[in-house]
C-alpha positions as CSV (number, residue, x, y, z in Angstrom):
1,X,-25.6,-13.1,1.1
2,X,-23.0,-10.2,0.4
3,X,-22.5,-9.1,-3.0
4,X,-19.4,-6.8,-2.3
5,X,-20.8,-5.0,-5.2
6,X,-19.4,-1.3,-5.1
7,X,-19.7,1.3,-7.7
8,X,-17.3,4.5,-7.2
9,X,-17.8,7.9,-9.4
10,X,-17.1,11.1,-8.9
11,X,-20.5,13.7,-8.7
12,X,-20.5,17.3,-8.4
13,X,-23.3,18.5,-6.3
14,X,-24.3,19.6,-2.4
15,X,-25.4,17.9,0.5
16,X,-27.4,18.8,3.8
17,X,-25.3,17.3,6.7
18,X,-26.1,16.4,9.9
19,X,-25.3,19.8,11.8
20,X,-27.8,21.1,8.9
21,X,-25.2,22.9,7.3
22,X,-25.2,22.3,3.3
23,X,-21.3,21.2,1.8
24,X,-20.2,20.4,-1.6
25,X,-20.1,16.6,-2.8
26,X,-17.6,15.4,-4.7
27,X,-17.6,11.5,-4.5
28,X,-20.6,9.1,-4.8
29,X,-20.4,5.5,-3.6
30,X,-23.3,2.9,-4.4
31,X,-23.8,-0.7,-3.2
32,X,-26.1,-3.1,-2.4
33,X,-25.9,-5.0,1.2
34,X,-27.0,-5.1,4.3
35,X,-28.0,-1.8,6.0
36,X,-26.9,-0.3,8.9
37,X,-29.8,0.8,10.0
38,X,-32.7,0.7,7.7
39,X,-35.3,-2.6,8.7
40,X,-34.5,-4.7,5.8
41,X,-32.3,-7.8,4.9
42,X,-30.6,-5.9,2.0
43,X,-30.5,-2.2,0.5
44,X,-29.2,0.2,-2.0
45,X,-26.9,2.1,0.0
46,X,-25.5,5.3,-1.0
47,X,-22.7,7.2,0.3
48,X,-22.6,10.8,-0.7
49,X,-19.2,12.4,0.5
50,X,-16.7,14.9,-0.1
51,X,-13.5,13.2,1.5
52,X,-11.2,15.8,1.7
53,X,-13.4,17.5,4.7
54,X,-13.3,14.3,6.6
55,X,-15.4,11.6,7.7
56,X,-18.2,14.3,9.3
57,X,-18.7,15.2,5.3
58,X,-21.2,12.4,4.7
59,X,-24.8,11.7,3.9
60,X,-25.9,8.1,3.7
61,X,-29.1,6.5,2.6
62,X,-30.7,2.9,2.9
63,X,-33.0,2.2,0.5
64,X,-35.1,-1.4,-0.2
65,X,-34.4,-2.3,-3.8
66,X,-38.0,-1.1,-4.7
67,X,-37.8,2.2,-3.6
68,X,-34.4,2.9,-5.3
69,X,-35.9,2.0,-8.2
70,X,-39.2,4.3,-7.9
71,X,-36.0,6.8,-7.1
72,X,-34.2,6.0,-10.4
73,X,-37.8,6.3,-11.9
74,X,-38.3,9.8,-10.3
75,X,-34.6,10.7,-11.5
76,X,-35.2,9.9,-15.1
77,X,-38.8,11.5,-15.5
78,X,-37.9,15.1,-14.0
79,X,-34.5,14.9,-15.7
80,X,-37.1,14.0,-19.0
81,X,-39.4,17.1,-18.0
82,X,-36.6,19.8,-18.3
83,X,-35.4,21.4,-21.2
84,X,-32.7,20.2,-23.2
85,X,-30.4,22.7,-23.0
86,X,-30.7,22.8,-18.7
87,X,-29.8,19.5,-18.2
88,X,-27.2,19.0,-21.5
């Protein structure tokens, strides 16, 4: 079953593409679905992109729903560790 769930926002950060040259990321797209390529019936897939350099400007990753939580998880307890005033 497809849930068509997609969450756009805008994100301000870098990525490591596929020529291994690092480019800035300005858009973040988030859904849950069935992967392209990952061996599972349905995952978190995020799209990390900075449109404006084309289609080449793109990092993608499948995820099972347990692992992007354990991500989440990871996100929230190093975000947690720093000091206040690094991470606002």
């Amino acid at each position: 079953m497809c849930t068509y769930a997609t969450v756009r926002l805008p994100v301000d950060g870098s990525a490591k593409g596929p020529n291994g040259s690092w480019f800035h990321v300005t858009d973040a797209t988030v859904y849950f679905d069935h992967p392209v390529h990952a061996l599972a019936e349905h995952t978190v897939n995020i799209d990390l992109t900075d449109p404006s350099r084309g289609p080449s400007a793109r990092v993608a990753v499948e995820l099972t729903a347990a692992s992007a939580r354990d991500v989440v998880s990871a996100i929230q307890a190093a975000l947690a560790s720093a000091p206040c005033d690094l991470v606002g």
